[in-house]
C-alpha positions in Angstrom: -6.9 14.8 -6.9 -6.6 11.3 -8.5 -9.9 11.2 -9.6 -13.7 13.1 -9.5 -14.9 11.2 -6.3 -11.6 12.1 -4.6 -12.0 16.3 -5.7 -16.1 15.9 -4.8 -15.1 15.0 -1.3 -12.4 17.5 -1.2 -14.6 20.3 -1.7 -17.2 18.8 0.8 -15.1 18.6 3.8 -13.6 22.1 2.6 -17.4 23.5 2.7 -17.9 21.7 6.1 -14.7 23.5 7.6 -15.2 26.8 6.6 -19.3 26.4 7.7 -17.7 25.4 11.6 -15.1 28.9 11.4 -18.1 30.6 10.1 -20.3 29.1 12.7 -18.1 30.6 15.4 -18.6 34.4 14.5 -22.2 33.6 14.2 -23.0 31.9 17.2 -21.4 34.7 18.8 -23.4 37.3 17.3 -26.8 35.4 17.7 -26.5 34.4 21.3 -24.8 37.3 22.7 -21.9 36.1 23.8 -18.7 38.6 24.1 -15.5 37.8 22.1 -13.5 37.1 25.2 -15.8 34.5 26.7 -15.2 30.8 27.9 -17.9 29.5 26.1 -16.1 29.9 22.7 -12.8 28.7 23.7 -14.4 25.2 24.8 -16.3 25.3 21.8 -13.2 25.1 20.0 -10.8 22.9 22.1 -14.2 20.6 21.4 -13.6 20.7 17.6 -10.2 20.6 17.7 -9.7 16.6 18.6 -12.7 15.4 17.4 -12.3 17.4 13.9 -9.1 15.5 13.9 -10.7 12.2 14.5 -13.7 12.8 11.8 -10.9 14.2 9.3 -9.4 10.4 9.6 -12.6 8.9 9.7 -13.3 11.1 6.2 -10.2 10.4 4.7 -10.2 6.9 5.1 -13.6 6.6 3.6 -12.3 8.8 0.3 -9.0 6.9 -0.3 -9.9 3.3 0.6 -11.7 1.0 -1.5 -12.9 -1.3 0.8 -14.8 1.2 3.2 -18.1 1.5 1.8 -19.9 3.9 4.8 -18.7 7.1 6.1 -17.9 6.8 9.9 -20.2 7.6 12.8 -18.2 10.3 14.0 -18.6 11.8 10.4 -22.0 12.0 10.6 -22.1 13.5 14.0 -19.9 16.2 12.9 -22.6 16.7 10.3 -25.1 16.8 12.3 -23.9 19.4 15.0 -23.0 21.9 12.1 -26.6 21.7 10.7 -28.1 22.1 14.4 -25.2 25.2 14.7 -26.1 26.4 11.6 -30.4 25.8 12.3 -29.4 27.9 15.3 -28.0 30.9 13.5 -30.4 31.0 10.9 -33.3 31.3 13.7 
């Protein structure tokens, strides 16, 4: 935490993560879909690479200077967690 920008971004991509884990229990609840289904485990071998690759993407932006726009894959990370979470809340 070398600085305020640094721990504001921390605690955004900690609120994003923990929306995605919480996204999974809901998505199973709201489109009743059993525990032991497929559908979940592709929906997570899905996040798990491309979290990976936005998590660079994010970090990068954070601790370098000359990057002056969060990544595309950022924002489409963003964007499928506030469809997810659109869904649950319907």
């Amino acid at each position: 935490m070398s600085s305020v920008r640094s721990l504001l971004f921390t605690s955004v991509l900690v609120v994003l993560f923990l929306t995605c884990e919480a996204n999974a229990f809901f998505l199973k609840f709201v489109l009743w879909i059993p525990p032991n289904n497929r559908l979940n485990i592709i929906r997570l071998a899905f996040w798990l690479p491309f979290g990976a690759h936005v998590l660079r993407e994010f970090h990068e932006f954070v601790t370098d200077v000359n990057v002056k726009k969060i990544g595309p894959h950022v924002w489409l990370a963003i964007a499928i967690l506030v469809l997810e979470c659109l869904l649950c809340y319907r």
